[in-house]
Biopython code that builds the backbone (N, CA, C, O; Angstrom):
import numpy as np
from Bio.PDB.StructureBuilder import StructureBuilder

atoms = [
    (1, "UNK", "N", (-3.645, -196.951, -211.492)),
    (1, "UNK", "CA", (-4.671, -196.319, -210.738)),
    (1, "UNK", "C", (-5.808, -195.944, -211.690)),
    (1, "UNK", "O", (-5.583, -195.261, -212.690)),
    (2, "UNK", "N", (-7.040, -196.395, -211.378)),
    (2, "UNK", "CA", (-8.140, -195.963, -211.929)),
    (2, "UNK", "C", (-8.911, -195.065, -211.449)),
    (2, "UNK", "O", (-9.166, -195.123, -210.246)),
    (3, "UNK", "N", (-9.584, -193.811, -212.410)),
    (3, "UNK", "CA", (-10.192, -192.674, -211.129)),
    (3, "UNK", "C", (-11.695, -192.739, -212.428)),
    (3, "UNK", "O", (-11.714, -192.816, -213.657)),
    (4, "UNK", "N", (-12.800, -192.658, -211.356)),
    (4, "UNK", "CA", (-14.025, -192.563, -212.118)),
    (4, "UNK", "C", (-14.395, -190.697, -212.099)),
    (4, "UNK", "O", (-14.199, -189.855, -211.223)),
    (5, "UNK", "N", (-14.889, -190.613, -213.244)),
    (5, "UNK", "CA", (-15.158, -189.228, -212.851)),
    (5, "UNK", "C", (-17.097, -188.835, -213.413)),
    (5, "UNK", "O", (-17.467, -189.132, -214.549)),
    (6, "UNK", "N", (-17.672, -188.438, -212.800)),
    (6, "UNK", "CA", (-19.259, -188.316, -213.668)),
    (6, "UNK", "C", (-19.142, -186.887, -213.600)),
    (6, "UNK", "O", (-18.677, -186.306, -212.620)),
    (7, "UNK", "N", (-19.587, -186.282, -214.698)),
    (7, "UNK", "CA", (-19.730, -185.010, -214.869)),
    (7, "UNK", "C", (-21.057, -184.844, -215.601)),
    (7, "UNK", "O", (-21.451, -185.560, -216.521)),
    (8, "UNK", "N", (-21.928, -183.412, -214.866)),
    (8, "UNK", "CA", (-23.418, -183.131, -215.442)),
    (8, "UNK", "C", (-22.976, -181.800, -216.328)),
    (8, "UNK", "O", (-22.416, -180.769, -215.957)),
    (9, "UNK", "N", (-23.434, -182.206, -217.625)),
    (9, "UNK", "CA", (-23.333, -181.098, -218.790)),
    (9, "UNK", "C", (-24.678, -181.431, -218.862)),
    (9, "UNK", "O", (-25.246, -182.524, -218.855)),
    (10, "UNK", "N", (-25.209, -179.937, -218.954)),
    (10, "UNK", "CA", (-26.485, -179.473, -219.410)),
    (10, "UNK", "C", (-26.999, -179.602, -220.978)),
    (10, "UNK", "O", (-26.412, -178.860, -221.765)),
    (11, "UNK", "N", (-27.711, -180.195, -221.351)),
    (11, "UNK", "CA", (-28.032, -180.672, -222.596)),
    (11, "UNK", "C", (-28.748, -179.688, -223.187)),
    (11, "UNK", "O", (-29.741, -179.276, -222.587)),
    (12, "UNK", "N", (-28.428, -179.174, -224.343)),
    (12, "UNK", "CA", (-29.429, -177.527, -225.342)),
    (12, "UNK", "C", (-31.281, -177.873, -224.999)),
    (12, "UNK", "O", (-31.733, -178.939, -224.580)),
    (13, "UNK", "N", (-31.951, -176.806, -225.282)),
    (13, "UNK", "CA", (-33.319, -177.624, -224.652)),
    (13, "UNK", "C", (-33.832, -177.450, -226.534)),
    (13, "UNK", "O", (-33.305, -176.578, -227.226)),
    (14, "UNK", "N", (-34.468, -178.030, -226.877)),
    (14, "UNK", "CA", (-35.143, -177.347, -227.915)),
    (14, "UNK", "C", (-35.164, -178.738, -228.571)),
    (14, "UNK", "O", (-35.001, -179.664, -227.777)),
    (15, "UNK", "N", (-35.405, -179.212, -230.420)),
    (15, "UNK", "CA", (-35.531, -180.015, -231.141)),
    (15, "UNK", "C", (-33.917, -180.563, -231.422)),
    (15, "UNK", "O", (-32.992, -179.756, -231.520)),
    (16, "UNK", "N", (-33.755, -181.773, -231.516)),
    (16, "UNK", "CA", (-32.985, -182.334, -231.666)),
    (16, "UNK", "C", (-32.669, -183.724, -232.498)),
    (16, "UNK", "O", (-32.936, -184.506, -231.585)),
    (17, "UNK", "N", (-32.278, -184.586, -233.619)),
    (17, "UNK", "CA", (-32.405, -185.377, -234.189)),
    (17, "UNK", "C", (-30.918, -186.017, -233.929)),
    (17, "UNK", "O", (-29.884, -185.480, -233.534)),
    (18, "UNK", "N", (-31.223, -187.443, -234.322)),
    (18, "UNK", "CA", (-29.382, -188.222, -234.178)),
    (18, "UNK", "C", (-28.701, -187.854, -235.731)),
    (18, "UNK", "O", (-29.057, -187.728, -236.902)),
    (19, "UNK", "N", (-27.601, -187.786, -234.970)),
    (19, "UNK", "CA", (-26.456, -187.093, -236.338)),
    (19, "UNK", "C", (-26.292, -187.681, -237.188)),
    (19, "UNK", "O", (-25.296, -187.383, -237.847)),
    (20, "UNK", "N", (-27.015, -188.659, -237.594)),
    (20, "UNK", "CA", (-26.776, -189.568, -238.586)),
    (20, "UNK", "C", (-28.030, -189.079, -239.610)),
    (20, "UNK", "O", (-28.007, -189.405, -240.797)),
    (21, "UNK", "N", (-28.676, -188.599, -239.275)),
    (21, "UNK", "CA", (-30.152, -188.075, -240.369)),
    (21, "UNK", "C", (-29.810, -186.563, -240.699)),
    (21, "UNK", "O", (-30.556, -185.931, -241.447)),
    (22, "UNK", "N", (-28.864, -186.077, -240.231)),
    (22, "UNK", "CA", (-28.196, -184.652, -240.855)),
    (22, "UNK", "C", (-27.489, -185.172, -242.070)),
    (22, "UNK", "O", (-26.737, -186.110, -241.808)),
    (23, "UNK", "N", (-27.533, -184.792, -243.401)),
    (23, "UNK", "CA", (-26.778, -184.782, -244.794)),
    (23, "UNK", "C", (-26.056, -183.034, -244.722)),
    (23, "UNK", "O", (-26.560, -181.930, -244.924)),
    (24, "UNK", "N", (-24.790, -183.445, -244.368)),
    (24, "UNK", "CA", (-23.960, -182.429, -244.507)),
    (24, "UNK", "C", (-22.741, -181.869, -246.052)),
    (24, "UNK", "O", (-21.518, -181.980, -246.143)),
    (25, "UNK", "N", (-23.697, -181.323, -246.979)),
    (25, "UNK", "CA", (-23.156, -181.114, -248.564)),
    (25, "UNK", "C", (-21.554, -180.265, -248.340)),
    (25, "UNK", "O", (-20.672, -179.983, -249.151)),
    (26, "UNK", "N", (-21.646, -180.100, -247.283)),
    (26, "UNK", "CA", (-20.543, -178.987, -246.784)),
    (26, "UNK", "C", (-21.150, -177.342, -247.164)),
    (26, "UNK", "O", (-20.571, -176.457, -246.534)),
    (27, "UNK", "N", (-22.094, -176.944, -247.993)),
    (27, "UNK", "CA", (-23.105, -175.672, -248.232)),
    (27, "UNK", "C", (-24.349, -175.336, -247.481)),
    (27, "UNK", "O", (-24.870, -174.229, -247.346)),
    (28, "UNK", "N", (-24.834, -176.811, -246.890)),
    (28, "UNK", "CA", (-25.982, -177.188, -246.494)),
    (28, "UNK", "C", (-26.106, -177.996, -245.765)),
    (28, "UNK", "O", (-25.514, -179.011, -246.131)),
    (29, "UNK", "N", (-26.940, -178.161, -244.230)),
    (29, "UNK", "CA", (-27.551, -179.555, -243.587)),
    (29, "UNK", "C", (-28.649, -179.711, -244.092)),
    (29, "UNK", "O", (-29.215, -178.676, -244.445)),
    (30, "UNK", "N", (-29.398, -181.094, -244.330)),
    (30, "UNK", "CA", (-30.662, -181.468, -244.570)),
    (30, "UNK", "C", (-30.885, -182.792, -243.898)),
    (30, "UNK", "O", (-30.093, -183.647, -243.503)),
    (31, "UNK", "N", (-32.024, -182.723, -243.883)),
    (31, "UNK", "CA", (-32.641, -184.188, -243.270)),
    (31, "UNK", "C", (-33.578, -184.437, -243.881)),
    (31, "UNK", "O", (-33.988, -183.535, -244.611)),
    (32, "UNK", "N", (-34.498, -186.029, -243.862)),
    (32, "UNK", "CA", (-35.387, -186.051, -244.880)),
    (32, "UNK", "C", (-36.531, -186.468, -244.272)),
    (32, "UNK", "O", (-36.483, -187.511, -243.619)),
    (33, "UNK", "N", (-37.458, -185.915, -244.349)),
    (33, "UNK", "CA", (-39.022, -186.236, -243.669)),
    (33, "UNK", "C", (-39.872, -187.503, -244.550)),
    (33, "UNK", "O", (-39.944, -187.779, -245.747)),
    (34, "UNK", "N", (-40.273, -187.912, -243.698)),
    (34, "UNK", "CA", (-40.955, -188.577, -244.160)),
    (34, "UNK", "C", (-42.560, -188.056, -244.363)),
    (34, "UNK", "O", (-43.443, -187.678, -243.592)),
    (35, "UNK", "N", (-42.415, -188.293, -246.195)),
    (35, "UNK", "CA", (-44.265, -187.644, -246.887)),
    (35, "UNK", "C", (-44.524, -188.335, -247.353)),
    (35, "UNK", "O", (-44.020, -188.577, -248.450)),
    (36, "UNK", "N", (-45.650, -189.228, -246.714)),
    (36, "UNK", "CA", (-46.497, -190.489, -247.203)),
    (36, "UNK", "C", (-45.915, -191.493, -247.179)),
    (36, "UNK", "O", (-44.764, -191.413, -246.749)),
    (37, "UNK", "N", (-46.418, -192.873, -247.618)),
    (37, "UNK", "CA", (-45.714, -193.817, -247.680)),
    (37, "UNK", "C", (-44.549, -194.194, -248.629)),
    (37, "UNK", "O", (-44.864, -194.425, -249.796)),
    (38, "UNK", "N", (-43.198, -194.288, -248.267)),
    (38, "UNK", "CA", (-42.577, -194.351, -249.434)),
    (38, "UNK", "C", (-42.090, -193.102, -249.798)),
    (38, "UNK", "O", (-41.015, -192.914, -250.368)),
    (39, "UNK", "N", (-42.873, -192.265, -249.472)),
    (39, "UNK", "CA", (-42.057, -190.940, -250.251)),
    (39, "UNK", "C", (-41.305, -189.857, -249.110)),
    (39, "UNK", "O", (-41.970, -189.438, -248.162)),
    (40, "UNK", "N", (-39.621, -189.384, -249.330)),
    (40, "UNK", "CA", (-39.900, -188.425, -248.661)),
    (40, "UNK", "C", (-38.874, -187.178, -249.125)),
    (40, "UNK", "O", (-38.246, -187.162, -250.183)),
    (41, "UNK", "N", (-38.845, -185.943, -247.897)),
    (41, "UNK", "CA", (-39.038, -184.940, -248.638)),
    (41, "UNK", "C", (-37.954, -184.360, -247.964)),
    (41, "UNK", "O", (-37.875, -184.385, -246.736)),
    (42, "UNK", "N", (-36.968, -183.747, -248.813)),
    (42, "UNK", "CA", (-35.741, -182.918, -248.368)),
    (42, "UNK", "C", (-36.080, -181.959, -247.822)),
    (42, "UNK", "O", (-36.983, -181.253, -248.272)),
    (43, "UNK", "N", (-35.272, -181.624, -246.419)),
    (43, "UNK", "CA", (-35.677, -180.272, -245.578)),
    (43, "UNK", "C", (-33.749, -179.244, -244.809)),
    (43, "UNK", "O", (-32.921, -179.461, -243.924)),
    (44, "UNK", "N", (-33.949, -178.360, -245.722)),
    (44, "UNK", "CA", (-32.626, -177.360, -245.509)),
    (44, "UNK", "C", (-32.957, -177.351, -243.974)),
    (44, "UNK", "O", (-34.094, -177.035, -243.622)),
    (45, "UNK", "N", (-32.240, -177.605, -243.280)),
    (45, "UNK", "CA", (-32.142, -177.093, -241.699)),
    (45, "UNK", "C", (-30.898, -176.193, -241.078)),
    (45, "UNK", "O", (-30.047, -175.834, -241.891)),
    (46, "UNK", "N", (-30.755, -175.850, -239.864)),
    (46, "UNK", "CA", (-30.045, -175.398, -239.160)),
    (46, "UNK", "C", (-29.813, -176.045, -237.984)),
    (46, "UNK", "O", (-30.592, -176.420, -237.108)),
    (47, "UNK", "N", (-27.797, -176.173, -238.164)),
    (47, "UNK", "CA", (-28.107, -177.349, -237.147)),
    (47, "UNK", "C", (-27.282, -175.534, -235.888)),
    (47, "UNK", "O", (-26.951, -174.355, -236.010)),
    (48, "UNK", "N", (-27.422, -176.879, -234.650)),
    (48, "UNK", "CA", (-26.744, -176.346, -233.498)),
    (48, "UNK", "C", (-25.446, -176.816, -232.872)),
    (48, "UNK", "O", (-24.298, -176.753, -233.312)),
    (49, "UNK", "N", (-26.081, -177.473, -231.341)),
    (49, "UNK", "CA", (-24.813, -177.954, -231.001)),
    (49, "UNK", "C", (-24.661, -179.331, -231.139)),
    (49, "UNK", "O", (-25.776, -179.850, -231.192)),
    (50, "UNK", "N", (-23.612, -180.279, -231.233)),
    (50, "UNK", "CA", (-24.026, -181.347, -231.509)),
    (50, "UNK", "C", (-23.644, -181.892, -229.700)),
    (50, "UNK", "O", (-22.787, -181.357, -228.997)),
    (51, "UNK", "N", (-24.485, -182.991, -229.303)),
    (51, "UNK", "CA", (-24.282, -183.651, -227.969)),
    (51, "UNK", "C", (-24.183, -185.166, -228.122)),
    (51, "UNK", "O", (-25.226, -185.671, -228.536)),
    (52, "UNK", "N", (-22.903, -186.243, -227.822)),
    (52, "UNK", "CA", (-23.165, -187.109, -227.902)),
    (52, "UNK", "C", (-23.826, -187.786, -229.622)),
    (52, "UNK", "O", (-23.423, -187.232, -230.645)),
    (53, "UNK", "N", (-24.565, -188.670, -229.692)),
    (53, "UNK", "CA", (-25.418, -189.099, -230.988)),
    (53, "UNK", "C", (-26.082, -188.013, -231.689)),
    (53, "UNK", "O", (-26.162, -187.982, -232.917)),
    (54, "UNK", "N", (-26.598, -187.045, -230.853)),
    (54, "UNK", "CA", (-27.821, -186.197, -231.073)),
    (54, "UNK", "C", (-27.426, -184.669, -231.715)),
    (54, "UNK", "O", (-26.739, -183.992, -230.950)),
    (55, "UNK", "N", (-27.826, -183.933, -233.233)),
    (55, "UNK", "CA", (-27.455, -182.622, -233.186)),
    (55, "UNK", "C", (-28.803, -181.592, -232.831)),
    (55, "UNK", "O", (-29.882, -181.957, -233.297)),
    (56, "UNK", "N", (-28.786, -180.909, -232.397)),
    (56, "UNK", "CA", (-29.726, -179.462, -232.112)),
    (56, "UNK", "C", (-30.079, -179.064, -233.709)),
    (56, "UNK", "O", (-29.327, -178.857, -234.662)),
    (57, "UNK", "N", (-31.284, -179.048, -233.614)),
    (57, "UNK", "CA", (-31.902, -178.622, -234.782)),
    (57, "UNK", "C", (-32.719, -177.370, -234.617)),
    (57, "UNK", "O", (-33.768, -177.488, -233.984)),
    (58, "UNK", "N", (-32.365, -176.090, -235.132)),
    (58, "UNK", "CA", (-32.517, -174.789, -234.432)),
    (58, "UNK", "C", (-33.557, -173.952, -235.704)),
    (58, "UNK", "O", (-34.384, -173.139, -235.290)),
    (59, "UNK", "N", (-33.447, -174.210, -237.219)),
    (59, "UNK", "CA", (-34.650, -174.035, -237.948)),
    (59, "UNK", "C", (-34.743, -175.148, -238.720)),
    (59, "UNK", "O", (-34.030, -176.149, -238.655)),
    (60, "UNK", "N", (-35.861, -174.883, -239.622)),
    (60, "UNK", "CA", (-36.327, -175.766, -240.370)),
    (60, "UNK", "C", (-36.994, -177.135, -240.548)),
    (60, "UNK", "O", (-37.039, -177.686, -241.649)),
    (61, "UNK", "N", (-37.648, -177.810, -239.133)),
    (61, "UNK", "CA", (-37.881, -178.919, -238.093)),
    (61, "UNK", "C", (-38.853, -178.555, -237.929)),
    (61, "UNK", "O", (-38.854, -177.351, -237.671)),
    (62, "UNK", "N", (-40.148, -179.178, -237.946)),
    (62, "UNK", "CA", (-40.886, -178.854, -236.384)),
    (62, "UNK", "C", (-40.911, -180.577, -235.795)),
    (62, "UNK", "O", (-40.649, -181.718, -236.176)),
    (63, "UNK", "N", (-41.460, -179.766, -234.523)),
    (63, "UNK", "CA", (-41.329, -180.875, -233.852)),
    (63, "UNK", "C", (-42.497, -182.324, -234.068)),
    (63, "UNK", "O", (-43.676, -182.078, -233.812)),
    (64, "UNK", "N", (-42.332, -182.998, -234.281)),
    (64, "UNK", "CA", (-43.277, -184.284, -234.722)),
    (64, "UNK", "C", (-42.960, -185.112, -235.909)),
    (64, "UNK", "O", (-43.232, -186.223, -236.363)),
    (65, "UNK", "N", (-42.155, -183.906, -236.248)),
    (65, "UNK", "CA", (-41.949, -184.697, -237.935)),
    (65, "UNK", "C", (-41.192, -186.303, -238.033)),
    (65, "UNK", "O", (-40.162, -186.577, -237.418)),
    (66, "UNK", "N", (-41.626, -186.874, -238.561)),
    (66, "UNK", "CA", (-40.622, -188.360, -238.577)),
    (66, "UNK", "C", (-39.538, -188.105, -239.505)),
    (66, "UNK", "O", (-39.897, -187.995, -240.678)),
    (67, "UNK", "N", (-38.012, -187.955, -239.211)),
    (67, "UNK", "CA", (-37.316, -188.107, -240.362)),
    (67, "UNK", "C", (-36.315, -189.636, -240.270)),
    (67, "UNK", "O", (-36.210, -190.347, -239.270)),
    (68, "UNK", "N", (-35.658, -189.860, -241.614)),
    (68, "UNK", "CA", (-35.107, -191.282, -241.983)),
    (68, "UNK", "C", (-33.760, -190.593, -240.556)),
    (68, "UNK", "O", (-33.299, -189.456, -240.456)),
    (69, "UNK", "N", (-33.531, -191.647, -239.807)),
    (69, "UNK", "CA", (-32.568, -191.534, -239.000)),
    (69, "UNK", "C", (-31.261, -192.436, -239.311)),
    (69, "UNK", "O", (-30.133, -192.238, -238.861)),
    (70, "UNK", "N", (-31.616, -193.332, -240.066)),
    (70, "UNK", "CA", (-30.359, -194.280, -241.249)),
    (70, "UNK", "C", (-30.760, -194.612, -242.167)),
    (70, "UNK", "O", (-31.882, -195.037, -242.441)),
    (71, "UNK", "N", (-29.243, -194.346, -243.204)),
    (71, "UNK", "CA", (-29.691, -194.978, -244.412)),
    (71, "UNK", "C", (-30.006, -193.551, -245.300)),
    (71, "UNK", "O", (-30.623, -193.513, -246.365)),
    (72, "UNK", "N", (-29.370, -192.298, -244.516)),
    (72, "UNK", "CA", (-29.934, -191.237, -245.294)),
    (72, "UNK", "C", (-29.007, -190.766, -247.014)),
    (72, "UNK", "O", (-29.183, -189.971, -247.937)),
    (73, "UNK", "N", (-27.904, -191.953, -246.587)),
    (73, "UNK", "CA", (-26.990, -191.628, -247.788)),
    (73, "UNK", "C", (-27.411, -192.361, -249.073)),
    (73, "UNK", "O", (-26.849, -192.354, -250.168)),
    (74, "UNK", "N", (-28.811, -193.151, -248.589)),
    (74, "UNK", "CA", (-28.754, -193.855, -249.743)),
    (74, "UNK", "C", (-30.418, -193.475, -250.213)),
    (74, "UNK", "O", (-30.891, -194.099, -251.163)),
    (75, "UNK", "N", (-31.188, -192.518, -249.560)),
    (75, "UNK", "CA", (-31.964, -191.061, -249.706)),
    (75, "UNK", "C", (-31.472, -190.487, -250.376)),
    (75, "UNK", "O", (-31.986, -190.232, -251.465)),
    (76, "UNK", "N", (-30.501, -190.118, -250.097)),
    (76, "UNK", "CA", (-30.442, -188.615, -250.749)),
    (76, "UNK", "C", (-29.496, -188.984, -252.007)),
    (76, "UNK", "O", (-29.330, -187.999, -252.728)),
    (77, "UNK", "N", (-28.729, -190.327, -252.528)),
    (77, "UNK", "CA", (-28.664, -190.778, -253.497)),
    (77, "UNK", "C", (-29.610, -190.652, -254.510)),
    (77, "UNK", "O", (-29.478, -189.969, -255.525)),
    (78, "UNK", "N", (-30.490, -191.277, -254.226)),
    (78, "UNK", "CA", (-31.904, -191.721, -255.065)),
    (78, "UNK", "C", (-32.654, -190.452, -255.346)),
    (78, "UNK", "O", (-33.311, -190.318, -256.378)),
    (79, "UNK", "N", (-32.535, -189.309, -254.218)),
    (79, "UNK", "CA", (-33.506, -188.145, -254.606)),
    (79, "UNK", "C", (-32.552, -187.862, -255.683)),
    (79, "UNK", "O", (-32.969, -188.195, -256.793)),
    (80, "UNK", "N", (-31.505, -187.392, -255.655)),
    (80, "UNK", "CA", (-30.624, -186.681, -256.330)),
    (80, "UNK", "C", (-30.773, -187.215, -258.180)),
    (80, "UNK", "O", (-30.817, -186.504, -259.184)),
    (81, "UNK", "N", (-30.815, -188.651, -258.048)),
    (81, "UNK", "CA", (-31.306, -189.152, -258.902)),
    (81, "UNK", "C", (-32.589, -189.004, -259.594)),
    (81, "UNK", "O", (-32.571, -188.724, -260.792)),
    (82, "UNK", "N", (-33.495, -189.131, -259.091)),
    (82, "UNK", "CA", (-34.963, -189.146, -259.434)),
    (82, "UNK", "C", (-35.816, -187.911, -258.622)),
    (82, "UNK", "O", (-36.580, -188.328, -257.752)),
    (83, "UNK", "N", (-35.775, -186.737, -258.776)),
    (83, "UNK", "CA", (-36.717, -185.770, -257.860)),
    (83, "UNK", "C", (-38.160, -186.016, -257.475)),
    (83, "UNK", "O", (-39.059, -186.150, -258.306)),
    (84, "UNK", "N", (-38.311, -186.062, -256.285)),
    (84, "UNK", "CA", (-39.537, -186.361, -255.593)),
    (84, "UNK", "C", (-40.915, -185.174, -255.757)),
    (84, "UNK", "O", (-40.871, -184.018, -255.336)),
    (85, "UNK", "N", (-41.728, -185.613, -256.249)),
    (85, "UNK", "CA", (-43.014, -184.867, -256.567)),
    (85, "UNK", "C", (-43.858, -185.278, -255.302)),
    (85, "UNK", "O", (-44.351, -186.373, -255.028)),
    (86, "UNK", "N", (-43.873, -184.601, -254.908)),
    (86, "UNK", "CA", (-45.059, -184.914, -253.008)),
    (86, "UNK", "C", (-46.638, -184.950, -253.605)),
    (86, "UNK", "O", (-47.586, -185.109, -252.835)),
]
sb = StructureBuilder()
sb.init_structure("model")
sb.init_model(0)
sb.init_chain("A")
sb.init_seg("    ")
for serial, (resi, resn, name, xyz) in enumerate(atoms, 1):
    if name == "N":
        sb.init_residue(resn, " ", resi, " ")
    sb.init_atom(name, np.array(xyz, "f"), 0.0, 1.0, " ", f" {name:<3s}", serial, name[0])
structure = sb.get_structure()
């Protein structure tokens, strides 16, 4: 027997990015903005709830910013390596 079920969960309202552009140090979330071409720039955030792909980003965000959404492990490799001067 197969039973379909749809259920409406209310989604957090506010800024939100896919969980894959959160760098979780286990001390710290960060994500990395993009500053200028080529260059970009580590940002301490606060995450929330996570939904699906997407986590709630509650400080440290504003809204517009472009950040790397993949590929952030190999960001924050390279910063770690070489520190970024904006």
């Amino acid at each position: 027997m197969l039973v379909r079920i749809e259920l409406s969960i209310p989604t957090p309202s506010g800024l939100s990015v896919r969980a894959e552009a959160v760098v979780d140090s286990g001390l710290a979330q960060r994500v990395y903005v993009k500053h200028g071409a080529g260059n970009f720039e580590s940002r301490q955030v606060e995450t929330g709830e996570r939904f699906g792909d997407r986590v709630q980003i509650l400080r440290g965000l504003a809204e517009g910013k472009q950040v790397v959404a993949s590929g952030t492990f190999l960001v924050d490799s390279e910063t770690r390596l070489r520190p970024i001067t904006p």
